[in-house]
N, C-alpha and C positions, 0 to 999 in steps of 0.2 A: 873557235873557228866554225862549230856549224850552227850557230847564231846570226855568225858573218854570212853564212851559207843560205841560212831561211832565208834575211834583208836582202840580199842580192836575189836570190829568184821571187821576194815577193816583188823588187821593185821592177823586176822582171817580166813577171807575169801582171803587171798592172799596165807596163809600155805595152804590152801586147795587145790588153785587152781596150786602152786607151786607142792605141791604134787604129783594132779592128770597130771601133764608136764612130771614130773620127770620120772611116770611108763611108759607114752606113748612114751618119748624119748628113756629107756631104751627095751622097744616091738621094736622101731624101730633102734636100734643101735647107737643111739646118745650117751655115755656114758658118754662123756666128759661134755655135756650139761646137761645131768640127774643128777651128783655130783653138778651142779650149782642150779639149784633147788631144789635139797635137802635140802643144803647150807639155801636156802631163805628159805623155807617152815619149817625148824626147827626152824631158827632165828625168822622167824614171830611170832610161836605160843609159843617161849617161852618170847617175844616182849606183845605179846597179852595177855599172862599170868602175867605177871607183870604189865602192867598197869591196870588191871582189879582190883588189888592188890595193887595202886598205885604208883607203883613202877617206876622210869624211868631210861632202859638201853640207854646209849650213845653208845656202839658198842658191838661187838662180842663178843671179852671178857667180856664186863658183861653179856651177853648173856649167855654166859659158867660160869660167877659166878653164875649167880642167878640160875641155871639150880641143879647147883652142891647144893647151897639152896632148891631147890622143892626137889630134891631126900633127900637130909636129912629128910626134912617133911615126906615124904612118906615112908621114908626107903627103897628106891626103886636102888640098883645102876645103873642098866639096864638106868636111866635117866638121871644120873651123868654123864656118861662115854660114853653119843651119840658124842657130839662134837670130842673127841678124837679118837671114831669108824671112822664118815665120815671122819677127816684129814687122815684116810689110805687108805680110797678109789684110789687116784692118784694110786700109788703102787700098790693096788690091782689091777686096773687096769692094772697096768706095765705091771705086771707078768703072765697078763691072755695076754695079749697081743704076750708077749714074751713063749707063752704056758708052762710058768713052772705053773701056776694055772690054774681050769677049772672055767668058770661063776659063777657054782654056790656059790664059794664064796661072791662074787658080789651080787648077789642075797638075802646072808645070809645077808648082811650088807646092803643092802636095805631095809629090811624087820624088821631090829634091829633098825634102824630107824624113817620107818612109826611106829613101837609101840609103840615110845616116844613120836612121833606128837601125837598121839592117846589121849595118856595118859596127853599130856599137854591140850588137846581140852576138854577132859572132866574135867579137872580143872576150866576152864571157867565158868561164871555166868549165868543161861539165862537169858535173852534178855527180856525188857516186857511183853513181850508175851508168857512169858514163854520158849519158845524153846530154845534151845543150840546153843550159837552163831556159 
């Protein structure tokens, strides 16, 4: 178990640090790179949420199963339908690009994102120490 214990806070602390990439790319107009950290930093923490659970995803797609699972638990769909959100980000992007969108949609689905990282991290166990991974 505290094997299980490292992989879960490392995949932990990697959604985190993906995360906190993702807004600093996006302050600096990196957009293209910010949907790749997103990318990582949801995968992680729904990665870390299952094996804390002992659960083990081999890729994405189970990533997106088992996510579509937490949201059932929770009754939450806002967690089901992240994966789905960020695969529109490109697009979005297109379209802000091509000014038929303004940012702030971008921004919307940024934001609709960190609240699912959010919501997967306080799923998590703490840590012996009590703290939240």
């Amino acid at each position: 178990m505290i094997m299980d214990q490292e992989r879960v806070h490392r995949y932990a602390s990697r959604s985190s640090r993906y995360r906190a990439g993702a807004s600093r790319e996006i302050r600096e107009g990196n957009w293209e790179r910010a949907e790749e950290l997103l990318w990582g930093s949801l995968v992680g923490a729904v990665k870390a949420v299952a094996i804390s659970r002992g659960v083990e995803l081999e890729d994405d797609e189970d990533a997106k199963r088992y996510l579509a699972i937490l949201a059932g638990e929770k009754r939450n769909r806002r967690l089901g339908n992240a994966f789905d959100q960020l695969a529109s980000y490109s697009d979005i992007l297109y379209r802000i690009q091509d000014s038929t969108l303004g940012p702030d949609r971008l921004y919307n689905l940024v934001e609709r994102v960190s609240y699912v990282v959010e919501n997967l991290w306080e799923m998590l166990p703490p840590d012996e120490g009590g703290q939240q991974v």
